[in-house]
N, C-alpha and C positions, 0 to 999 in steps of 0.2 A: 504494500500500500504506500503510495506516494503523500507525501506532505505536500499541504500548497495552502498559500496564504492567499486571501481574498484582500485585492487592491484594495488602499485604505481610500475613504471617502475623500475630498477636500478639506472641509472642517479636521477630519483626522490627520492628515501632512500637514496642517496648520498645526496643529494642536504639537507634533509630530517636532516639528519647526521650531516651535517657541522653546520648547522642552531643551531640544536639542542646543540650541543656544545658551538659555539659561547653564546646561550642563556646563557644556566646553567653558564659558564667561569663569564659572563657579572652581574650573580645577583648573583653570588659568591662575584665579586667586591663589589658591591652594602649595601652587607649584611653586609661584613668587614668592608665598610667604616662606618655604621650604628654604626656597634659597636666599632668603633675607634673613634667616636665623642662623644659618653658617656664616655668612657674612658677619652677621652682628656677634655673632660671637667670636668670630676671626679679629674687628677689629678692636672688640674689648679687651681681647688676651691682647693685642699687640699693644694698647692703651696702658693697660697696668703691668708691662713691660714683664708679660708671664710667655716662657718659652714654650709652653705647651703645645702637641699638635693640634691644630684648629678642629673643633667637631663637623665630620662632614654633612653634607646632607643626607646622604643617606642615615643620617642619625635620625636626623630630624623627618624623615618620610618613612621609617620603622615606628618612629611616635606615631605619628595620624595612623599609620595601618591597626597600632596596636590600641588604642584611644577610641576606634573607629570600631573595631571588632568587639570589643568590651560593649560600646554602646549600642550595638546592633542585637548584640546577646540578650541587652535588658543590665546587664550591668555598670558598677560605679565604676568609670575610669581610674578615679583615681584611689581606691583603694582594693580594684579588679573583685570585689566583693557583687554579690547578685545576681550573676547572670545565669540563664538559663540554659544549661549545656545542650539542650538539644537546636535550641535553635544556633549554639555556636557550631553544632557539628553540620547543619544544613549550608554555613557561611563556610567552612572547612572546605564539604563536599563540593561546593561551589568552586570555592578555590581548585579544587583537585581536577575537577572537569576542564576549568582553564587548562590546567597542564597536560592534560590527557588527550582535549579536542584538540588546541591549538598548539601546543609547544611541543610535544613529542612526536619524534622522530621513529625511527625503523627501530632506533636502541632503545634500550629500556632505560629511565633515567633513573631507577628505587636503586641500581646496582653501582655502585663505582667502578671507574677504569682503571684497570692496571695500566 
């Protein structure tokens, strides 16, 4: 049995539209903020003449994933207290599916390479 989507109305690719813009607008923010918190912290260590190595972004974009999934669960970010395990295993599964439909390849990625 074939899948098949029924063309969205007008009102729907508006609707479709707005959405989608507000999205991209939204993790446009996200992304700048990401990279203004390395930065700002880059320039405060250089400020307070601390030789430490700068936090990268990727610091700061494991925060929101991990902030983000707490609060998806139903739980308190900031004490990871509350949340509802099942619905963090559906955000998992989620996750997983990513990797499965679109990133993996002919190899298996659960194994490491010699």
């Amino acid at each position: 049995m074939t899948k098949t989507c029924s063309v969205p109305t007008p009102e729907q690719r508006q609707y479709l539209a707005i959405r989608e813009a507000a999205e991209r607008t939204m993790l446009e923010k996200v992304f700048k903020a990401i990279e203004d918190a390395a930065a700002e912290v880059a320039d405060t260590f250089r400020e307070a003449g601390l030789e430490f190595e700068p936090t990268s972004s990727d610091y700061f974009t494991f925060t929101v994933q991990q902030v983000t999934f707490v609060r998806l669960s139903g739980g308190n970010p900031d004490t990871l207290e509350g949340g509802d395990p099942e619905i963090g295993e559906r955000v998992v599964r989620n996750c997983r599916h990513i990797i499965d439909h679109y990133w993996k390849g002919s190899a298996d990625l659960s194994t490491p390479e010699n």
